[in-house]
Legacy VTK file of the C-alpha trace (Angstrom):
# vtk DataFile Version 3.0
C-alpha trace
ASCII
DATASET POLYDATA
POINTS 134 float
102.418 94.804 96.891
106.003 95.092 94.993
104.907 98.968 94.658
104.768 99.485 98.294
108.506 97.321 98.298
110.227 99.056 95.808
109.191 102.482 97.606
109.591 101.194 100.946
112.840 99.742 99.421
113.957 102.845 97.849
113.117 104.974 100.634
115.508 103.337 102.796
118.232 103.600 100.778
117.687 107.133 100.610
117.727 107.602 104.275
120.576 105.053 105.093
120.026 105.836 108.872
116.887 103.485 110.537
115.563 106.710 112.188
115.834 108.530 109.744
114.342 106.168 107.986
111.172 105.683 110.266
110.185 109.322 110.920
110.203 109.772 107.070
107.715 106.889 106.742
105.787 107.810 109.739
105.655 111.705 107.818
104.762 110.472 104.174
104.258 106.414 103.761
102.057 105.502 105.994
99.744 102.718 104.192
96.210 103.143 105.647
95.018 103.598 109.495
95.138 99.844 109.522
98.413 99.373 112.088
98.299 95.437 110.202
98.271 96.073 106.889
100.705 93.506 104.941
101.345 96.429 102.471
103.040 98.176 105.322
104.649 95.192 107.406
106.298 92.994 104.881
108.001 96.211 103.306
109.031 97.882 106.912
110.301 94.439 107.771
112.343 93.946 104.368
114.034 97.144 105.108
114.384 96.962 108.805
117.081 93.779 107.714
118.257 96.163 104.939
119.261 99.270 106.782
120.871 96.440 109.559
123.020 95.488 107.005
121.054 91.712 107.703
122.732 92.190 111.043
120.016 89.594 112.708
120.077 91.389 116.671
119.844 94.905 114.774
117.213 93.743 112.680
114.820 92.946 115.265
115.193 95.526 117.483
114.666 98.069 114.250
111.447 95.891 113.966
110.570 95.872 117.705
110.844 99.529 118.211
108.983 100.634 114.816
106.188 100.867 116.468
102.543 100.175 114.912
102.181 96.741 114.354
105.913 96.113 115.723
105.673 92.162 116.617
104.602 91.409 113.088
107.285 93.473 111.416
109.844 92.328 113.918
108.859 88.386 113.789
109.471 88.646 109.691
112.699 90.663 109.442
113.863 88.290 112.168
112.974 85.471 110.302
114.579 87.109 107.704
117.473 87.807 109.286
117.704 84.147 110.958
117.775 82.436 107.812
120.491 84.548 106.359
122.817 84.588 109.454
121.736 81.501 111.486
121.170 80.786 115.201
124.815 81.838 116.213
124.032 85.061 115.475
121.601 85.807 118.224
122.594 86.324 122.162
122.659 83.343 123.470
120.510 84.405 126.567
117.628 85.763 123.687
118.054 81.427 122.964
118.131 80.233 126.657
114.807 82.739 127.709
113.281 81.070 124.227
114.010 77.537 125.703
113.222 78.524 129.165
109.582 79.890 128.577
108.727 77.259 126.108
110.251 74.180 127.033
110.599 73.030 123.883
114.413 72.362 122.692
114.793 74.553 119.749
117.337 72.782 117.902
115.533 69.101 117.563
112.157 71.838 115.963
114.719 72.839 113.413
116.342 69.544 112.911
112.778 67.978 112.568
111.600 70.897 110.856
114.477 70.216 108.108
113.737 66.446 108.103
110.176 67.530 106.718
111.573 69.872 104.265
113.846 67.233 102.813
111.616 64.328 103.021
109.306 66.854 100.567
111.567 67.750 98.255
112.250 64.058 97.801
108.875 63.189 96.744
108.849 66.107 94.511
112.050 64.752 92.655
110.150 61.469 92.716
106.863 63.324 90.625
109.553 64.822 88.327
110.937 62.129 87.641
107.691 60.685 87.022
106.613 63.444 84.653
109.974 63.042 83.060
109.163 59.052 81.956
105.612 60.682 80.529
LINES 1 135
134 0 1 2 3 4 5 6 7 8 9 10 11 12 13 14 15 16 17 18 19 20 21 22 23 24 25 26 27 28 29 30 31 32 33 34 35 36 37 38 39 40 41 42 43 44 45 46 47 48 49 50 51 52 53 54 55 56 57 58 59 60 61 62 63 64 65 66 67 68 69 70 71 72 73 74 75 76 77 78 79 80 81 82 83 84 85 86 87 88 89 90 91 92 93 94 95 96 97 98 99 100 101 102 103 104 105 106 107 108 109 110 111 112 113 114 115 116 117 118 119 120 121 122 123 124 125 126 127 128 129 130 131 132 133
């Protein structure tokens, strides 16, 4: 798998331009016939927030519009790209249609969702410190 990175990696810094970019690894770096191979979509999706310059709105649209399997590639490199810029950094009616078709308020998820991830890395200092005393 960190083959296919690096070269999907290096490829894109070659090209510098997304469709540039695409139509060289639609020509020569295709994985397999498989449109959802992980050996193609986590690499695609790594570069799709590289050549956006981790631009989150670019990002996903580079991953939406690749084409093959474009939700997968677009749901990671948005991911990626959320976590490095945040929630401000995405049109706020991309948030409201979110909120409208599921119903469910977004930021308590996160909040809740970052309650769990600190209540976890507080029992894990607790075993360390455990292991520590051994």
């Amino acid at each position: 798998m960190v083959n296919y990175i690096d070269n999907t990696l290096a490829l894109a810094h070659k090209q510098k331009e997304y469709h540039d970019f695409r139509s060289e690894f639609y020509a020569h770096h295709l994985v397999s016939n498989i449109i959802a191979d992980s050996r193609e979509t986590v690499p695609v999706a790594l570069a799709c927030f590289l050549l956006a310059n981790g631009d989150a709105v670019k990002t996903i649209l580079y991953g939406a519009n690749f084409g093959r399997d474009a939700d997968t590639i677009a749901s990671m490199a948005g991911a990626i790209a959320g976590a490095y810029q945040g929630a401000k950094a995405l049109p706020d009616e991309w948030k409201d249609k979110v909120q409208q078709k599921t119903g469910l308020d977004q930021v308590k998820l996160s909040n809740d969702l970052i309650s769990v991830i600190r209540q976890r890395i507080d029992e894990m200092s607790a075993i360390v410190k455990v292991m520590d005393g051994i």
